[in-house]
C-alpha positions as CSV (number, residue, x, y, z in Angstrom):
1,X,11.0,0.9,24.6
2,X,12.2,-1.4,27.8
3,X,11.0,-4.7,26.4
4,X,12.2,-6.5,29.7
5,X,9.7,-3.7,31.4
6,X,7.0,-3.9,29.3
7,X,6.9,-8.1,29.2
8,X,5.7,-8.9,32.3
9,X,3.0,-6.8,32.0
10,X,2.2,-9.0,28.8
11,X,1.4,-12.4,31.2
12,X,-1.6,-10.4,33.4
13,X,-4.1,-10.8,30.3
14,X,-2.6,-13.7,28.7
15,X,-5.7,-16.1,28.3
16,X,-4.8,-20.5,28.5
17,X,-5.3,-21.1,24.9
18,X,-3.2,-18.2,23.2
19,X,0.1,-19.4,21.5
20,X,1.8,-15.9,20.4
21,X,2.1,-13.0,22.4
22,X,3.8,-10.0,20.6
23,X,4.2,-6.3,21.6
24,X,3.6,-3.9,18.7
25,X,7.5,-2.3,17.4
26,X,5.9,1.3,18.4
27,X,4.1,2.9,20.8
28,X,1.9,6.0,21.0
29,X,2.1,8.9,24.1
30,X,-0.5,10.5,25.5
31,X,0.2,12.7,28.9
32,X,3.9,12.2,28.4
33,X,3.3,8.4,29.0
34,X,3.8,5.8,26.1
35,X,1.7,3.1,25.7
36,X,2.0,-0.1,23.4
37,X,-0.1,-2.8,22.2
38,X,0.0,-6.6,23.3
39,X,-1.6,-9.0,20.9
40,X,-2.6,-12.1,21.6
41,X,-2.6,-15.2,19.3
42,X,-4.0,-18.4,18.4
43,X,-3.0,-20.1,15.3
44,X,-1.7,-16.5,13.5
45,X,-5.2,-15.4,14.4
46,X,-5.5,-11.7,16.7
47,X,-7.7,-13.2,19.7
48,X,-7.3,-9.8,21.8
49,X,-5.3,-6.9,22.6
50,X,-4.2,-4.9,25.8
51,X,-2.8,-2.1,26.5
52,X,0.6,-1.4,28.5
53,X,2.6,1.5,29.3
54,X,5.8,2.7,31.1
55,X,5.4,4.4,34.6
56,X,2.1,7.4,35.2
57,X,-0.4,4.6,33.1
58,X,-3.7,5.7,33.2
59,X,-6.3,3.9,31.2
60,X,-8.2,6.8,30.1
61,X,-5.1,7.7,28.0
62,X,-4.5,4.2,27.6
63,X,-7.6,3.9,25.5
64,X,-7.0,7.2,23.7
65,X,-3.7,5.4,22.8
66,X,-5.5,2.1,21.5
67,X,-7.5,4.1,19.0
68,X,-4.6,6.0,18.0
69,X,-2.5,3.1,17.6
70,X,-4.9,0.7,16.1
71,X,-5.6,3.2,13.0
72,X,-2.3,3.3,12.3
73,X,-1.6,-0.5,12.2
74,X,-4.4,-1.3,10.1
75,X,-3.3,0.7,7.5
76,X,0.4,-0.2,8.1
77,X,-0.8,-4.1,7.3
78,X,-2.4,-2.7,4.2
79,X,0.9,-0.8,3.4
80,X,2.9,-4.1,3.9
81,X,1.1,-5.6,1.4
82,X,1.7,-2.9,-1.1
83,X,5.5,-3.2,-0.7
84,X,5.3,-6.9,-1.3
85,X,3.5,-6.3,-4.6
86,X,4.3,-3.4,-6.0
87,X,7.7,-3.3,-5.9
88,X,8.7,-6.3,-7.7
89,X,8.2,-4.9,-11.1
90,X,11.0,-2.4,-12.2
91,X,10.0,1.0,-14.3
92,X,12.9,0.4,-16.2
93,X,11.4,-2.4,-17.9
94,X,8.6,-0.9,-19.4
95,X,11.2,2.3,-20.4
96,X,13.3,-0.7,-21.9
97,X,10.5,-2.0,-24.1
98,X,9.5,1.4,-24.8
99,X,12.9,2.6,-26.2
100,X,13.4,-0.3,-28.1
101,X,10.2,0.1,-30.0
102,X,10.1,3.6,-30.8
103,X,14.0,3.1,-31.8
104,X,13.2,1.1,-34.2
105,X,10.2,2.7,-36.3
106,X,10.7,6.1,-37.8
107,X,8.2,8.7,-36.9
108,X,6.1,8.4,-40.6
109,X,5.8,4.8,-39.4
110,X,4.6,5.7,-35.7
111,X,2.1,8.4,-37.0
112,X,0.3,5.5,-40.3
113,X,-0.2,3.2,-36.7
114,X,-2.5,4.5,-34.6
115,X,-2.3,1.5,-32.2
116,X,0.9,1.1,-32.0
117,X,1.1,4.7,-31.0
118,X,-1.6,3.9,-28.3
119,X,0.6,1.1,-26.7
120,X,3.8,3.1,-26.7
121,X,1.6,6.0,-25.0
122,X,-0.1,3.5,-22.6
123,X,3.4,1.9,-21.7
124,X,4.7,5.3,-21.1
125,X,1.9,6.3,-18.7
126,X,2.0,2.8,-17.0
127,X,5.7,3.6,-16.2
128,X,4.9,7.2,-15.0
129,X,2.9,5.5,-12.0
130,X,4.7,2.7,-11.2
131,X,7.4,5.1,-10.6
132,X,5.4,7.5,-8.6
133,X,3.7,4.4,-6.7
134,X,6.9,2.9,-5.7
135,X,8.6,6.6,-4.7
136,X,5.7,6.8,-2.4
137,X,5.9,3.5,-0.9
138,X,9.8,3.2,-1.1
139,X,9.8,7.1,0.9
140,X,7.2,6.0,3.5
141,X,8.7,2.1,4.2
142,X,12.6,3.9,4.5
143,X,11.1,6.8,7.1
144,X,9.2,3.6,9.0
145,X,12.4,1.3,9.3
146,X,14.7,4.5,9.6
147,X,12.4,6.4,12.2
148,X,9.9,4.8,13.8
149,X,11.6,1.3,14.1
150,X,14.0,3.1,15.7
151,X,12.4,5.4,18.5
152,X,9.2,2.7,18.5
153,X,7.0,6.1,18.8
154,X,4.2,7.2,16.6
155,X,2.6,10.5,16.8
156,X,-0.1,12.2,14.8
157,X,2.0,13.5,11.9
158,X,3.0,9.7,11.3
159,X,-0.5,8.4,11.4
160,X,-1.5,11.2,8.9
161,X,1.5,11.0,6.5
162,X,0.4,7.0,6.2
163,X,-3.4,7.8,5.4
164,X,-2.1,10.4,2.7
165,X,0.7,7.3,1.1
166,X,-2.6,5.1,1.1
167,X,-4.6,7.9,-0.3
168,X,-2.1,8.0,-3.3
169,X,-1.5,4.3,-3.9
170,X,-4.9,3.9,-4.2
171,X,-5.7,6.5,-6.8
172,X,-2.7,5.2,-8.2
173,X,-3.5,1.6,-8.8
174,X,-7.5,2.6,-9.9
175,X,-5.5,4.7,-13.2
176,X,-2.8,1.9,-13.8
177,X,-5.7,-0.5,-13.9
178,X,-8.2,1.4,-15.5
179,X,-5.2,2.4,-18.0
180,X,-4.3,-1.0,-18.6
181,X,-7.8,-2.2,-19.1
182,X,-8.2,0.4,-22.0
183,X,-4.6,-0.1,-23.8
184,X,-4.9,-3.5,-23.5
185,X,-5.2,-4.3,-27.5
186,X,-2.8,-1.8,-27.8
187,X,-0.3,-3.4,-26.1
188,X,-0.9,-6.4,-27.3
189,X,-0.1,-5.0,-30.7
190,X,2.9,-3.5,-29.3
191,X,3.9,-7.1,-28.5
192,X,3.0,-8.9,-31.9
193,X,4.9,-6.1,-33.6
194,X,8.2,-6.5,-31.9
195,X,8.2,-10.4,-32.9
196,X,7.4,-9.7,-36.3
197,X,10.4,-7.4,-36.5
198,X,12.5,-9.7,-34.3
199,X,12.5,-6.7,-31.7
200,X,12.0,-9.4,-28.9
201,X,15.0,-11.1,-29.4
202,X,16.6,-7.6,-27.7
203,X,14.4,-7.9,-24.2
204,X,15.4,-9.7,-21.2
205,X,13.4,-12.7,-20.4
206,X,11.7,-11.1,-17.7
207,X,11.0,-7.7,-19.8
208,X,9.6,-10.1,-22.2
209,X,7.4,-11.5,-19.6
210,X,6.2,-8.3,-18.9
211,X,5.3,-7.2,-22.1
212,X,3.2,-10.4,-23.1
213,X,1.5,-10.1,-19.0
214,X,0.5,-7.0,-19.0
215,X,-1.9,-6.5,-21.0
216,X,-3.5,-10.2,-20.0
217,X,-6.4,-10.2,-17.2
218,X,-8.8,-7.7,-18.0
219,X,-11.7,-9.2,-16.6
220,X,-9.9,-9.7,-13.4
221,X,-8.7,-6.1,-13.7
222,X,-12.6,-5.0,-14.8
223,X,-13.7,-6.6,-11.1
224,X,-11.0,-5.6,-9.5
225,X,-12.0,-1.7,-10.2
226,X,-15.1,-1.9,-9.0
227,X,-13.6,-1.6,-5.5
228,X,-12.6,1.9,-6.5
229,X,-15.6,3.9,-6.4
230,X,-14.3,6.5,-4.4
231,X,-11.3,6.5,-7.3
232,X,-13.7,6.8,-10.0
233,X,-16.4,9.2,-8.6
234,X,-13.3,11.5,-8.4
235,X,-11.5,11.3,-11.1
236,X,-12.4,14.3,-12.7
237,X,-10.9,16.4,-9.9
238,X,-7.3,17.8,-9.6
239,X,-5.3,14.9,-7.3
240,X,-5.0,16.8,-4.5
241,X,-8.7,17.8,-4.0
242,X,-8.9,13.8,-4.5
243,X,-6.1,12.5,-1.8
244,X,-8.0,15.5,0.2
245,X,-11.4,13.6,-0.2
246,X,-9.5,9.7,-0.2
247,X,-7.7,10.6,3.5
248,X,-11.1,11.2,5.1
249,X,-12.8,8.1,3.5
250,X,-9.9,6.2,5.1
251,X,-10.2,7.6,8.3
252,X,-14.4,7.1,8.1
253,X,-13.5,3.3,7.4
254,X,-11.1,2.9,10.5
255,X,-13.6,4.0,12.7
256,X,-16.0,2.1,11.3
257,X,-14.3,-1.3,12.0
258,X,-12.4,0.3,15.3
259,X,-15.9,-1.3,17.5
260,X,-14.7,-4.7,16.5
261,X,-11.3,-3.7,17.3
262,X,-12.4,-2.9,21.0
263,X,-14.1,-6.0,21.3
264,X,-11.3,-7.8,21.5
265,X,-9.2,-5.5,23.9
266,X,-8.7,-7.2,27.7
267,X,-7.3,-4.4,29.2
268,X,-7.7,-1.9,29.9
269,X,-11.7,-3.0,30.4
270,X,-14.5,-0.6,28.9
């Protein structure tokens, strides 16, 4: 990527009013010819996109590369978001709490207390996908930073491999919150246990925080799943038949908003 190439090409479609001009970190190839992505800002708001390319640019592949290019950074945004979220909360903190609990009780006591064996179960599943969640997004963000940061190329394997990440997160975070929805008394037993036998007094403030949060918010959580039809329509099916069905949802949704993508492109022109 010759950024001292590729600038000048940036100033043919600037426009008076834009006041950020950035070239996307990675490019896409088509006919052995590169091409990249010029955005266009006012006030942290796109305004419009053109494409520009190293030596052989054609805009025919140019726009095959916009497509390409623009699937892949909406979902990429989307992925962003995830790591900023999702990886803030340890596993080892609900394996903490956990341990600490079932430590103390001996198994008669477990099996007389139905819902305290609930909330250890729920806390146990809860850390089984936050684990998996954050392997998938920890893999994926190391290969971007590592790889494609790197040689500023995507290809189709790259696009594809991000679609399935999202595919998982999503089906991911529609169990933890559909989990956390139902153990939510359960937990909060698990909680009012632990201070009546002085159990908190061994967590961490923050594992402590976490244990009193989690199970707080269901009505957000409740609305918050309705925005996982897909997750819930298939949840009865093994997960890969449901990443399977997930990845071409997310590929019928970016071409779906790809026309209001192309409205906003400069150049090449349609």
């Amino acid at each position: 990527m010759d950024i001292q190439k590729l600038a000048p090409q940036t100033e043919k479609h600037r426009k008076l009013f834009d006041t950020n001009v950035t070239i996307s970190p990675f490019g896409y190839e088509v006919n052995h010819v590169v091409y990249y992505v010029t955005i266009y800002q006012r006030k942290q708001k796109a305004k419009g996109y053109a494409v520009i390319g190293d030596d052989g640019y054609n805009e025919q592949d140019a726009l095959v590369a916009f497509g390409r290019l623009s699937c892949f950074s909406s979902y990429l945004e989307k992925f962003h978001e995830l790591e900023n979220l999702k990886l803030t909360l340890p596993p080892e903190s609900l394996q903490t709490i956990r341990q600490i609990i079932v430590t103390s009780m001996n198994p008669d006591e477990l099996k007389e207390d139905n819902e305290l064996e609930a909330g250890i179960k729920a806390l146990e599943e809860q850390e089984e996908l936050l684990r998996e969640l954050q392997s998938r997004i920890k893999e994926f963000g190391k290969y971007y930073d590592e790889s494609i940061c790197k040689i500023n190329r995507i290809n189709e394997n790259d696009i594809d491999w991000l679609i399935e990440v999202m595919s998982h997160t999503n089906i991911i975070q529609y169990l933890q919150g559909k989990g956390l929805v139902e153990s939510s008394h359960a937990i909060k037993r698990l909680y009012k246990y632990m201070r009546e036998k002085g159990l908190d007094k061994e967590l961490s403030d923050f594992d402590k925080d976490v244990i009193r949060e989690l199970p707080r918010g269901t009505a957000v959580l409740n609305k918050k799943l309705k925005g996982f039809e897909d997750e819930r329509e298939m949840e009865h099916l093994p997960r890969e038949k449901q990443v399977e069905i997930k990845k071409e949802r997310l590929k019928e949704i970016a071409k779906s908003i790809y026309p209001g993508t192309l409205k906003l492109l400069r150049y090449p022109k349609i």
